[in-house]
Every structure is written in C-alpha cells, then in structure tokens.
N, C-alpha and C positions, 0 to 999 in steps of 0.2 A: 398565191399560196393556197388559197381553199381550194383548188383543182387537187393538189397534191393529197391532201386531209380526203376530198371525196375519192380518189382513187383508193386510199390505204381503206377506207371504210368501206368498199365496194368490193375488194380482196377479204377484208375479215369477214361480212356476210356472205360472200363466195364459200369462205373456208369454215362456215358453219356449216354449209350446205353440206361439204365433203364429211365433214365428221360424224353429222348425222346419217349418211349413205353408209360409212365404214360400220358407225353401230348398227345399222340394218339388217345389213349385211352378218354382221356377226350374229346374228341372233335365227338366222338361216342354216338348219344343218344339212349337211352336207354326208351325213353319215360318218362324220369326225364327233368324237365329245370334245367341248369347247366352253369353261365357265359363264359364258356369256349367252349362251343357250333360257339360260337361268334366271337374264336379268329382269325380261317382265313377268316373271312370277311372284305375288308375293303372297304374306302368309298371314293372318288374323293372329296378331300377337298381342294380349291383352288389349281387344281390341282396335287393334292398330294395325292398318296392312303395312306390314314390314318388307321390305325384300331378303328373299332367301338368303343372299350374299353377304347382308349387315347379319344375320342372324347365325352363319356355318359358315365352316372353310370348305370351300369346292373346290375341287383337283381331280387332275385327269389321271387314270391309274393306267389305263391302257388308251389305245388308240382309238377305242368307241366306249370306252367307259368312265361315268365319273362318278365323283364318290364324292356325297354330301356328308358331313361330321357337324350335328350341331352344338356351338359350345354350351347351349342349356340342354340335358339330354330330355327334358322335359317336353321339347318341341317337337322333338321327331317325327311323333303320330300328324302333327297340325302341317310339317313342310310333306313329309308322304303324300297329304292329303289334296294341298295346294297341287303338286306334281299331277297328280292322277285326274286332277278337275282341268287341266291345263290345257290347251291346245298343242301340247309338248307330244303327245300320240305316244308315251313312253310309262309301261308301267314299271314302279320303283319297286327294290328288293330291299328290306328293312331287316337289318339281321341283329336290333333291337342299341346297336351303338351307330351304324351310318347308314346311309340310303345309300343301295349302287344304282345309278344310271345306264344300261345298256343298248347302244344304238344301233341298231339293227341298218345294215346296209339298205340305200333307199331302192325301192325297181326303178326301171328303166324308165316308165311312167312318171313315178314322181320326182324321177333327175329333172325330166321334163319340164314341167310344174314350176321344180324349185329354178329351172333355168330361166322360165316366164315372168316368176314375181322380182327374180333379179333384174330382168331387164326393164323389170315397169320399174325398181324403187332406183335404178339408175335413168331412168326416162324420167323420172317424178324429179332428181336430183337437179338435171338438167332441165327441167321448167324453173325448178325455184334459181337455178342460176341466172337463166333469162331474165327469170324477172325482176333479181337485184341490177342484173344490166339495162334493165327497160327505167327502171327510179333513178340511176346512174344519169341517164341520156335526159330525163327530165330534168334532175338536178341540174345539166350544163345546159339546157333549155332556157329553164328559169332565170340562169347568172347571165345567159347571153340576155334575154328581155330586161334584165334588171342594169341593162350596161356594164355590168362588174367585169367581163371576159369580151374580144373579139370574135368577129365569125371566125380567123384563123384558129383561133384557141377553141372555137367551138369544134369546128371540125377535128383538130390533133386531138383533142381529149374527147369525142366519139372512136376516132381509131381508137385509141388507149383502151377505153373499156372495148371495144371489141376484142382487142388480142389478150385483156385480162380475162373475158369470156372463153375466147375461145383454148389458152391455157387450161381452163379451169374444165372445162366443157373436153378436153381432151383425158385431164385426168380421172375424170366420171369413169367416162370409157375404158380407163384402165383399169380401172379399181374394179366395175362390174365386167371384162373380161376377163379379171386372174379370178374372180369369184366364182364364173360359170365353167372357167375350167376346172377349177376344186370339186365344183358340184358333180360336172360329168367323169372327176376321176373315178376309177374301180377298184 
C-alpha cells in the first residue's frame, strides 16, 4: 500500500509543477491585458509591500487594457509608482480615480523572446518533473533494499512513475504550446 501513497504524492508534486508553469506563464504578456500581469508587483503600503491585487480591483476594459481602481484612493500615486518601476515596460495613465494600463502590441522581435522564455519556463517545468520522478525511483529503490517490496513491484512501479512522468511531461507541452501560440497571435 505505500506504493500507492508514493504514486499519489509523486502526481501532487507533478501537479505543483504544472501550476506553477500556468502561473508563469500568466504573468507573460502576450500583448493581451490580463490581471495576472499584475501579480508580482507590489506596493509599499504603510510600509509593507503589498500586492496591487489585495490593495485594487483590476479588470480588463478592453482587449489590451486594464484598469486599476484602488479601494483607498490614497494609494494611487504609490501603485502608479510601483507600475512604472516595474519590469512591466508599461507607462500608467492616472486620471486621478484609476490607473489605465495600455498594452501596446508586442514586434515581432519580442513575440520571439516572449516565445524563448516560454520554452525555457516549460523546459524548467520539465526538469522539476524529472526530478520528482528521479526521488520517486529512489523511494522504490530504498523499499526494494529495505525488503518491504519485490523486484516485480520494483520494476511495475518504475513503469508507473514513468507513464505518470510522461503524462505529466506531455501536459507541459501543451500548456507551453497553446501559450506560444497566444504569444505569436496578431
């Protein structure tokens, strides 16, 4: 039965992997406005870096624009500020109640780019997959030396984590393909 426990816990740190690629990924523009653009930005709020999204409601008003509303209107100048220090490459319009965000269509150049960092933070996805499969193949190492398991059961639960691998190792690939065609749409 501990085979079973190590598979399920082999899948849930798989499926950290995945979630952390997805947030990555969202945080990639694509020359869409996207609230999530937003999230590692934060802001010195009585000194305390806050993030923008606990501090304002973000919404996308148009297809490249979004529109920050802080509920203390006292903040505005300090989130403008964060925005403009930001690696975000986006200057904000403050028209003294919301900030708009407008995303400039990216060139062709930096589709490029944004198609490179896709492919590394899904090649990066797929090492940390490996390498919860590499702890995996140890763990049933160990139960074999400890006699707890067969070499039959060692071998079945090395396949096992392979095809959980390569499952998981498949969906990477989707997830940074429909990303890099978002990126290269026009």
């Amino acid at each position: 039965m501990e085979m079973d426990a190590l598979f399920a816990k082999t899948e849930e740190r798989m499926e950290k992997s995945i979630n952390s690629l997805n947030h990555e990924l969202g945080t990639i523009s694509a020359g869409r406005a996207a609230p999530s653009l937003l999230d590692k930005i934060t802001v010195d709020y009585y000194g305390v870096p806050t993030p923008i999204n606990s501090m304002a409601a973000i919404s996308v008003t148009e297809s490249r624009v979004l529109t920050v509303q802080p509920w203390d209107a006292g903040t505005l100048r300090e989130i403008e500020k964060a925005i403009q220090t930001s690696d975000l490459g986006i200057n904000p319009q403050n028209d003294g109640r919301v900030i708009r965000l407008t995303f400039p269509q990216p060139t062709e150049e930096r589709r490029r780019e944004l198609v490179k960092t896709v492919k590394q933070k899904g090649e990066d996805s797929k090492v940390a997959v490996r390498s919860v499969r590499r702890d995996g193949m140890e763990r049933l190492k160990n139960m074999k030396k400890d006699s707890a398991i067969t070499e039959d059961d060692l071998k079945d639960g090395e396949k096992r984590l392979q095809e959980i691998t390569d499952k998981f190792t498949k969906e990477i690939d989707s997830i940074a393909a429909k990303k890099e065609k978002e990126v290269l749409e026009i």
